[in-house]
C-alpha positions as a Python dict, from the first residue, in 0.01 Angstrom:
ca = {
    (1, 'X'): (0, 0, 0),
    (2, 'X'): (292, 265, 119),
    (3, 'X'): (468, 175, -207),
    (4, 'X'): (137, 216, -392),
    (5, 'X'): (105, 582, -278),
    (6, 'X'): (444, 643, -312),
    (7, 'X'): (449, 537, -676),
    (8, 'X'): (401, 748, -986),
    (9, 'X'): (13, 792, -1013),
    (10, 'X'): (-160, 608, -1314),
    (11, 'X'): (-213, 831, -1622),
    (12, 'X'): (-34, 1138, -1556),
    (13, 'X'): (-59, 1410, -1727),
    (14, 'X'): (255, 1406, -2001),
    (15, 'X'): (439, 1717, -1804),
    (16, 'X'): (411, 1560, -1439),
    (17, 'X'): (774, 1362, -1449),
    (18, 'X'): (907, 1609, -1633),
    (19, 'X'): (823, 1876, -1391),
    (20, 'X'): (906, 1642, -1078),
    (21, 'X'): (1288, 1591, -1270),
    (22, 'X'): (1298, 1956, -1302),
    (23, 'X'): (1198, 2013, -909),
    (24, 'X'): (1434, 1754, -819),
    (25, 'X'): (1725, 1900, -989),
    (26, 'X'): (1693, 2248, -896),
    (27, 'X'): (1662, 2144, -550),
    (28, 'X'): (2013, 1967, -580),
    (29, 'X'): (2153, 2258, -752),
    (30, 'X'): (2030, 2519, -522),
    (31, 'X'): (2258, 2278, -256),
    (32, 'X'): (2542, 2213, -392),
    (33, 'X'): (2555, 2636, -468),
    (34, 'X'): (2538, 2694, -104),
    (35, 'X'): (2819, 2410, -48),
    (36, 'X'): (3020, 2523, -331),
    (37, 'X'): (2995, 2858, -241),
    (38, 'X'): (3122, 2787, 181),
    (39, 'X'): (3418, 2594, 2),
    (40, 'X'): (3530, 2901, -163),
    (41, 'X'): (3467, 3090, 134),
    (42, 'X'): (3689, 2867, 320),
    (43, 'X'): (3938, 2783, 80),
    (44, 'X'): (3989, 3182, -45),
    (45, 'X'): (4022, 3254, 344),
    (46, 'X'): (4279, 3013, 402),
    (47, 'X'): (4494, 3098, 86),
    (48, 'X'): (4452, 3464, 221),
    (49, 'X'): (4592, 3373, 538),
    (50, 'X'): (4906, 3136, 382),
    (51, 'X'): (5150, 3368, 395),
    (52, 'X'): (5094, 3453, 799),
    (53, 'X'): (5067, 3112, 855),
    (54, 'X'): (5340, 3006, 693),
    (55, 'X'): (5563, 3335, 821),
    (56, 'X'): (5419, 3319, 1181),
    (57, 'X'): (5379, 2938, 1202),
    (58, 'X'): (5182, 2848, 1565),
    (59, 'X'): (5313, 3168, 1722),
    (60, 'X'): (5059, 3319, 1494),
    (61, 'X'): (4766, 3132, 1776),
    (62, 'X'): (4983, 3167, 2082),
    (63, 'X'): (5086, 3515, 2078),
    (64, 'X'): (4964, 3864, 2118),
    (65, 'X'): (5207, 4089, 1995),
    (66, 'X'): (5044, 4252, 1700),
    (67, 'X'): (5231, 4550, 1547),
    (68, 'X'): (5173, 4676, 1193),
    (69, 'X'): (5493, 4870, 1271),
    (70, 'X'): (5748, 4601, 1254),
    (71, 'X'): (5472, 4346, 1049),
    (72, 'X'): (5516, 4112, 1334),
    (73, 'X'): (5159, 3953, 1433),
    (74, 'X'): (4952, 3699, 1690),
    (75, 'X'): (4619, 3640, 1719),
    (76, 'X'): (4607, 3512, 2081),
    (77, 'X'): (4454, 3827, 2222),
    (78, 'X'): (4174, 3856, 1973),
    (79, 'X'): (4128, 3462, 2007),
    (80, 'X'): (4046, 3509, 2332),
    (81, 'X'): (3869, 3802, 2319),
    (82, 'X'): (3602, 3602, 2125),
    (83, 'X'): (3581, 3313, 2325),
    (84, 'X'): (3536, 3501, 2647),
    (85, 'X'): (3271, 3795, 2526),
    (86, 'X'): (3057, 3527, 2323),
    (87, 'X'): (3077, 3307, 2609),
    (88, 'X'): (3000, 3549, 2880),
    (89, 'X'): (2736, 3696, 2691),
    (90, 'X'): (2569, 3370, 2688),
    (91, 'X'): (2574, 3302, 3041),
    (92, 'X'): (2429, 3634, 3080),
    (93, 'X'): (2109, 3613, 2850),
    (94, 'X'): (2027, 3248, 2868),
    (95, 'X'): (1873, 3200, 3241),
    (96, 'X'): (1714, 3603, 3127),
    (97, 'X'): (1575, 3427, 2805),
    (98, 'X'): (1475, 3112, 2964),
    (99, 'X'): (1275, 3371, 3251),
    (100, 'X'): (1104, 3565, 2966),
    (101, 'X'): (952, 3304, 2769),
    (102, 'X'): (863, 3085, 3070),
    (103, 'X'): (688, 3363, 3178),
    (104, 'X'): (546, 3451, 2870),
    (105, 'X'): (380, 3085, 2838),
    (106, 'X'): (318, 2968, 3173),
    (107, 'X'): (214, 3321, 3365),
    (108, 'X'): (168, 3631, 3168),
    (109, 'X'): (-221, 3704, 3086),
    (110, 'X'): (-306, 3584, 2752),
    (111, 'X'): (-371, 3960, 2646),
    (112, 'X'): (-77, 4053, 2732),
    (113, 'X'): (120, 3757, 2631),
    (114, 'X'): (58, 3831, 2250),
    (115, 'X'): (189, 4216, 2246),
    (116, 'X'): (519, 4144, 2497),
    (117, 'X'): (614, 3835, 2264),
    (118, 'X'): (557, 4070, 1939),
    (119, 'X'): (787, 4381, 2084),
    (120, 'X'): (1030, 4073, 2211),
    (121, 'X'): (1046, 3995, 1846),
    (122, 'X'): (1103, 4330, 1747),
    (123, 'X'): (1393, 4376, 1985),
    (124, 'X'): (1564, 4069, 1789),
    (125, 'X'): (1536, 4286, 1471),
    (126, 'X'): (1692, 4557, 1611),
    (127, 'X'): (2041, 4676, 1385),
    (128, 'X'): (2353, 4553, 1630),
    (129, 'X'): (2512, 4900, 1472),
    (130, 'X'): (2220, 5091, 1698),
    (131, 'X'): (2292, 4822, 1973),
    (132, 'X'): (2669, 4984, 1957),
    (133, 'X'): (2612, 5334, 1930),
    (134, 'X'): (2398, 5279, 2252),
    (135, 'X'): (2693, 5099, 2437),
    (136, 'X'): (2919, 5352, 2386),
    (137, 'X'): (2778, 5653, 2423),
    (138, 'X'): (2480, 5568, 2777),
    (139, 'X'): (2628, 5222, 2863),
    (140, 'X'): (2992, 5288, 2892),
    (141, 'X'): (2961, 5631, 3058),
    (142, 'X'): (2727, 5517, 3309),
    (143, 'X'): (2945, 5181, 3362),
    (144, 'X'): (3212, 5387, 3392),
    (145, 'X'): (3088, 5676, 3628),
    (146, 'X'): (2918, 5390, 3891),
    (147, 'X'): (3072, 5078, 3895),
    (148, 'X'): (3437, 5101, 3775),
    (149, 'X'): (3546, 5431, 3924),
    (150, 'X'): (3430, 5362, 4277),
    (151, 'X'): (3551, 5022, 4232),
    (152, 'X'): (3899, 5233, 4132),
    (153, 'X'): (3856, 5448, 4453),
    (154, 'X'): (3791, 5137, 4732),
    (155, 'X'): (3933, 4855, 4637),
    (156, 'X'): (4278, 4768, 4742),
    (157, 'X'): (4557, 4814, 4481),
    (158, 'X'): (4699, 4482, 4556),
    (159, 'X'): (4342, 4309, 4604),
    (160, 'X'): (4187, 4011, 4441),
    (161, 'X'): (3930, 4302, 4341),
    (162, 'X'): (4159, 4500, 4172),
    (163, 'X'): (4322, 4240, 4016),
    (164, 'X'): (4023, 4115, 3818),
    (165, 'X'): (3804, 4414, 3818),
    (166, 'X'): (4065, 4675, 3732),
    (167, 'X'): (4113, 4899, 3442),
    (168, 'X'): (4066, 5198, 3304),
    (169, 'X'): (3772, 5337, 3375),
    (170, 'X'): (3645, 5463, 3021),
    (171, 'X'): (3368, 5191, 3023),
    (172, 'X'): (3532, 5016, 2740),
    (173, 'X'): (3590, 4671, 2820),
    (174, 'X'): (3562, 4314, 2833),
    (175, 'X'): (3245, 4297, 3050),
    (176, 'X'): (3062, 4577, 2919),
    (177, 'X'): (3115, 4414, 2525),
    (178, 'X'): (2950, 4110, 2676),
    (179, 'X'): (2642, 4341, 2828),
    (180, 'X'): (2594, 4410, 2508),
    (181, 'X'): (2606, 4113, 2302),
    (182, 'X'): (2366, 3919, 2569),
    (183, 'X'): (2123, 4200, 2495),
    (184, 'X'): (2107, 4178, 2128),
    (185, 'X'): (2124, 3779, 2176),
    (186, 'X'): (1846, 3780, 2455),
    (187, 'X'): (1537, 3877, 2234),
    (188, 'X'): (1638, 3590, 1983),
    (189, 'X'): (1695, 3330, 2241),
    (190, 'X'): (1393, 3445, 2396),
    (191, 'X'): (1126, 3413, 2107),
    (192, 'X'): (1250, 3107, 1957),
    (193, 'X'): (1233, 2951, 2366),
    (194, 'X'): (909, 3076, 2389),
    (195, 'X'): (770, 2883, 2056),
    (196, 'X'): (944, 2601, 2152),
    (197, 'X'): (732, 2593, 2503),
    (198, 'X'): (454, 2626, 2295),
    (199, 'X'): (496, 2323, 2083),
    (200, 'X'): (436, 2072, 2431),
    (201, 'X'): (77, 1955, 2437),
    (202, 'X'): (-162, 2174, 2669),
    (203, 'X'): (-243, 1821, 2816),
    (204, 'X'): (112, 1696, 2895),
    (205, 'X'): (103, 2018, 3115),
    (206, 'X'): (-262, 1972, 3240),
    (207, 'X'): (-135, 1587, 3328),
    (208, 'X'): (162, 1705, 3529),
    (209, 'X'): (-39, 2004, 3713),
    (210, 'X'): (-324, 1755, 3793),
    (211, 'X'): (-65, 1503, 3981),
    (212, 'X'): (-28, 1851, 4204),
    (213, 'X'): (314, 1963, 4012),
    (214, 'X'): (436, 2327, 4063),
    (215, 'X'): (478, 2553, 3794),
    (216, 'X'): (853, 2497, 3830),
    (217, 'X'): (880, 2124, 3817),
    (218, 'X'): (630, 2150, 3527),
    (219, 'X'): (893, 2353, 3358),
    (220, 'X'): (1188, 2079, 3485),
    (221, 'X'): (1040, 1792, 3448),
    (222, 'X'): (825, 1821, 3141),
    (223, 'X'): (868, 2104, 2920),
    (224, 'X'): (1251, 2113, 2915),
    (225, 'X'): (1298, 1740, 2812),
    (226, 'X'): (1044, 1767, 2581),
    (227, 'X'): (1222, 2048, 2386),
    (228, 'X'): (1555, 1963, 2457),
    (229, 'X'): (1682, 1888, 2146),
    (230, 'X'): (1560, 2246, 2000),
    (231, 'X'): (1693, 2464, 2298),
    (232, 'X'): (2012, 2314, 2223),
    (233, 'X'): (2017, 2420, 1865),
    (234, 'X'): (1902, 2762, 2028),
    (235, 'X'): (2199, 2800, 2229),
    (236, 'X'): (2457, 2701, 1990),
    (237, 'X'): (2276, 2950, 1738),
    (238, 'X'): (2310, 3214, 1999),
    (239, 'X'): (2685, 3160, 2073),
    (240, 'X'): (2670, 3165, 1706),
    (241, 'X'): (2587, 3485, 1635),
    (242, 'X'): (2795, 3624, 1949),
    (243, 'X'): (3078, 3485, 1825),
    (244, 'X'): (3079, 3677, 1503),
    (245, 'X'): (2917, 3995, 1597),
    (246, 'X'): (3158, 4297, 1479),
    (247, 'X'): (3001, 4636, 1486),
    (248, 'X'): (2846, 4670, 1870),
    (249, 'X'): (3182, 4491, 2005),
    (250, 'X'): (3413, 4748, 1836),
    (251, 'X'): (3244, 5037, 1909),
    (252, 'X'): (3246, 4939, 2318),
    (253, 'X'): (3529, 4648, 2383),
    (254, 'X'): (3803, 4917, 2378),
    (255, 'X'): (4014, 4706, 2076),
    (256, 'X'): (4328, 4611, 2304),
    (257, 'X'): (4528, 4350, 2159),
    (258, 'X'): (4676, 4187, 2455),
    (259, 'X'): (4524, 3949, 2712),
    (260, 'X'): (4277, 4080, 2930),
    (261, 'X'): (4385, 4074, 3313),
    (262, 'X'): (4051, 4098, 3427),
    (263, 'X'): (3681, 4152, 3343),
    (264, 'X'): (3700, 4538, 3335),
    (265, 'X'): (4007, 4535, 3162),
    (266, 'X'): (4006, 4640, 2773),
    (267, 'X'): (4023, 4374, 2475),
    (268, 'X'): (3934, 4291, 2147),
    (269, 'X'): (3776, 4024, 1927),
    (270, 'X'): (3910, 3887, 1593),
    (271, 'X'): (3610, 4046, 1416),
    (272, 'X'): (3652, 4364, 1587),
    (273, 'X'): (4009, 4387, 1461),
    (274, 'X'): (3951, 4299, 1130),
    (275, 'X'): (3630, 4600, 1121),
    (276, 'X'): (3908, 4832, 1263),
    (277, 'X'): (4248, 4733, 1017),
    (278, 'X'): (4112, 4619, 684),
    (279, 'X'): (4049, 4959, 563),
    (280, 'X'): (4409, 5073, 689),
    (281, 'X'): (4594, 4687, 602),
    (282, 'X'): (4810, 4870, 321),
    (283, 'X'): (5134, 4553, 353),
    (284, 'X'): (5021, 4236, 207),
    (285, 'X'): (5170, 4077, 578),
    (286, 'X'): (4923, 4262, 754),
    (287, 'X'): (4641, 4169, 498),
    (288, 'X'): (4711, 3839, 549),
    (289, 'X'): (4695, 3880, 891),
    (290, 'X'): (4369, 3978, 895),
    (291, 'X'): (4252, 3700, 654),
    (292, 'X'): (4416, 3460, 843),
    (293, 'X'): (4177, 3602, 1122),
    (294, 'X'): (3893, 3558, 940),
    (295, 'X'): (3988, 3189, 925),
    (296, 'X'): (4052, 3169, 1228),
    (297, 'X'): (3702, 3235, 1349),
    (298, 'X'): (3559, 3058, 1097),
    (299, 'X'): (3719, 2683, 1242),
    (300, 'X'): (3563, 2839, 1589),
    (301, 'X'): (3237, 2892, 1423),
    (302, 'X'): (3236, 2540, 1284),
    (303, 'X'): (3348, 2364, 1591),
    (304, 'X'): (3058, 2529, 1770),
    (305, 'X'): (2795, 2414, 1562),
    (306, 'X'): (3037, 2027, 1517),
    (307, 'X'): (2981, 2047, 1904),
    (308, 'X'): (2594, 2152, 1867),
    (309, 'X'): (2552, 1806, 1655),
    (310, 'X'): (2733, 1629, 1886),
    (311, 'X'): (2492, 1721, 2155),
    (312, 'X'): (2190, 1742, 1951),
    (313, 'X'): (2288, 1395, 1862),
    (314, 'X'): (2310, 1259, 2177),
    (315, 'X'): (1980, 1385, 2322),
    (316, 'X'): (1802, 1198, 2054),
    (317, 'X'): (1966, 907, 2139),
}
């Protein structure tokens, strides 16, 4: 019977296999575009970066000297720059994400519910340039006027505090990049949790409130493992996009090349540093450089989403 249906229907009209072959084909082609066009993405990147590879070797990944001056250049700090903003920023907005759309689906009146969840969505559209702009010139000051410089004043020089809440305090910094990435990440993280929550049946949840559950180990116990799999995908998709952000980071992260000694301290991130230095990259060393960069995040982008599939794997097994 299954093979019946999924045969070729008696007497079709002339045009039907012809227009299936056609759909087929262009469905093939429009793939192996997209795959043809990430392998020249990858493979102009890493021809880009030869000549710092090859000049630099795996100093180019350990170190963080990086002057234009004397073409000498290492990608450490910007490395981890990256890993700790996009990283922060998710440990930031995740439990505020998780909040929002929990309450959205389990709490909030369902007149409100509708309108909040639409301007959440909006917030996600937002331009990260406008997210920036905002950072710098209200976020940093304040940052800087309230937290840092009375942190500056009190703390003891030689203190734990000082140590990894020091700096200078402009505003400009690791921490404050991060504030700003888990805001634009939040709204996207949030909407996409939300209509995952509402995919669970209204009478798994009825079920598990009628054996005299609380609204919290409904959310534990039933909702989470029922969307697992799909939160999963959210998260990596958020660290995702905060690893490659560009415009909001440079404008607030204070584009320091070195390591940062501590949270408030300045940094950069290997797409900040390539928005900053491609215009100016007149030597074809320091061009490279910057390509080689690009390449650079591009293996961290695909081991992010390699280690999303992992785990999206195993919690369908």
């Amino acid at each position: 019977m299954a093979s019946t249906a999924t045969a070729s229907p008696q007497g079709a009209p002339p045009g039907h296999a012809v227009g299936e072959l056609i759909f087929r084909y262009a469905c093939a082609t429009a793939a192996t575009v997209l795959l043809a066009a990430l392998a020249g993405v990858v493979v102009s990147l890493f021809i880009g970066g030869l000549p710092a590879f090859r000049e630099f070797g795996l100093s180019f990944l350990t170190s963080t000297t990086w002057n234009p001056v004397t073409e000498v250049y290492g990608a450490a700090g910007p490395i981890v720059g990256t890993l700790i903003t996009a990283f922060l920023s998710l440990l930031i907005a995740l439990p505020l994400a998780l909040g929002v759309s929990v309450f959205l689906v389990e709490f909030c009146p369902p007149r409100l519910s509708q309108p909040i969840a639409i301007a959440v969505e909006l917030l996600a559209g937002i331009p990260s340039i406008v997210y920036g702009m905002w950072g710098l010139f209200v976020l940093a000051p304040w940052f800087a006027a309230h937290v840092q410089m009375p942190i500056a004043m009190h703390a003891d020089p030689d203190g734990w505090v000082a140590r990894h809440f020091g700096g200078t305090p402009n505003g400009a910094n690791i921490f404050t990049a991060s504030l700003i990435l888990a805001i634009m990440i939040l709204p996207y993280m949030a909407a996409v949790f939300r209509e995952l929550f509402l995919t669970v049946p209204p009478q798994v949840r009825e079920a598990a409130y009628g054996l005299g559950c609380t609204p919290f180990e409904v959310i534990k116990a039933v909702v989470i493992p029922y969307v697992r799999r799909g939160m999963i995908g959210v998260i990596m998709l958020g660290l995702g996009r905060a690893l490659g952000e560009t415009m909001a980071v440079t404008f607030i992260i204070g584009n320091a090349h070195g390591f940062p000694k501590g949270l408030f301290d300045s940094g950069s991130t290997i797409a900040s540093t390539v928005a900053n230095e491609f215009a100016e990259a007149t030597g074809d060393m320091h061009t490279s450089a910057l390509i080689a960069l690009g390449f650079v995040l591009f293996v961290i982008t695909f081991i992010v989403l390699a280690v999303a599939r992992l785990l999206l794997r195993e919690a369908k097994i």
